[in-house]
C-alpha positions in Angstrom: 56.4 93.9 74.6 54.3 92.1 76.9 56.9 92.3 80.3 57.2 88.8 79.9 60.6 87.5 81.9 61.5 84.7 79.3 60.5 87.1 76.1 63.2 89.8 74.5 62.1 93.0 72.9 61.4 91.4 70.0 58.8 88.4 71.5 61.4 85.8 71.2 62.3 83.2 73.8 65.5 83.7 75.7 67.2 82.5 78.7 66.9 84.7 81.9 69.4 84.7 84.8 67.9 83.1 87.7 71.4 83.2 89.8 71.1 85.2 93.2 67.6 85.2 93.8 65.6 85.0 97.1 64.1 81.6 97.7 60.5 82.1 97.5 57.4 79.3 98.9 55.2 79.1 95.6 51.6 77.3 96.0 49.8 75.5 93.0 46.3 74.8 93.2 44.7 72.8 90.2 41.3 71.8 89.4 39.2 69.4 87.0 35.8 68.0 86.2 35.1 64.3 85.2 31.6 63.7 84.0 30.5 60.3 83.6 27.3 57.7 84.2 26.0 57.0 87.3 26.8 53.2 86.2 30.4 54.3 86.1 31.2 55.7 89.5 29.5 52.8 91.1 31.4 50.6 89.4 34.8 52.4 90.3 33.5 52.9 94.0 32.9 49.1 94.5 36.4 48.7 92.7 34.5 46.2 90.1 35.9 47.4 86.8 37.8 44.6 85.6 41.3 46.5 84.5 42.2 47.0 88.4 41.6 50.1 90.8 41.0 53.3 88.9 41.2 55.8 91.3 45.3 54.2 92.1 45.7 54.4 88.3 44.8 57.8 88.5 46.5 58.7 91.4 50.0 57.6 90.3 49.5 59.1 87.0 49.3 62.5 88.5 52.3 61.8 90.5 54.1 61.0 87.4 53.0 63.8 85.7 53.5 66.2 88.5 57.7 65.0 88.4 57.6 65.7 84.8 56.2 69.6 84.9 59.8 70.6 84.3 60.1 68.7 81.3 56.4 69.5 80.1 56.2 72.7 80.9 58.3 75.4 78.5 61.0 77.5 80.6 60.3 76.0 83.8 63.2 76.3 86.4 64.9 73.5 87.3 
């Protein structure tokens, strides 16, 4: 099949042993693109917009999304 860890011979999901292995030191790096008027970032940058800071909103949404990737993310290792 396609060597896939978390895939039997047949494509299907299946549970893997991950007992006994090395610890390893993993590194993500993610990247995005936010396009919006020039209007807009001034507004955010002068912390106008009139629901609150939006780069802190932002901010703690990424942190609550980064404690969820187990959940979120199929076979993930807990």
């Amino acid at each position: 099949m396609s060597g896939l860890s978390h895939l039997n011979a047949a494509g299907e999901a299946s549970m893997v042993d991950v007992s006994g292995k090395a610890v390893t030191t993993r590194v993500a790096r993610a990247e995005g693109f936010v396009a919006m008027q020039p209007e807009t970032l001034a507004l955010i940058r002068s912390g106008g917009h009139a629901k609150g800071d939006v780069l802190a909103t932002a901010r703690i949404a990424g942190i609550m999304a980064a404690k969820r990737c187990a959940e979120l993310i199929p076979c993930a290792i807990r």
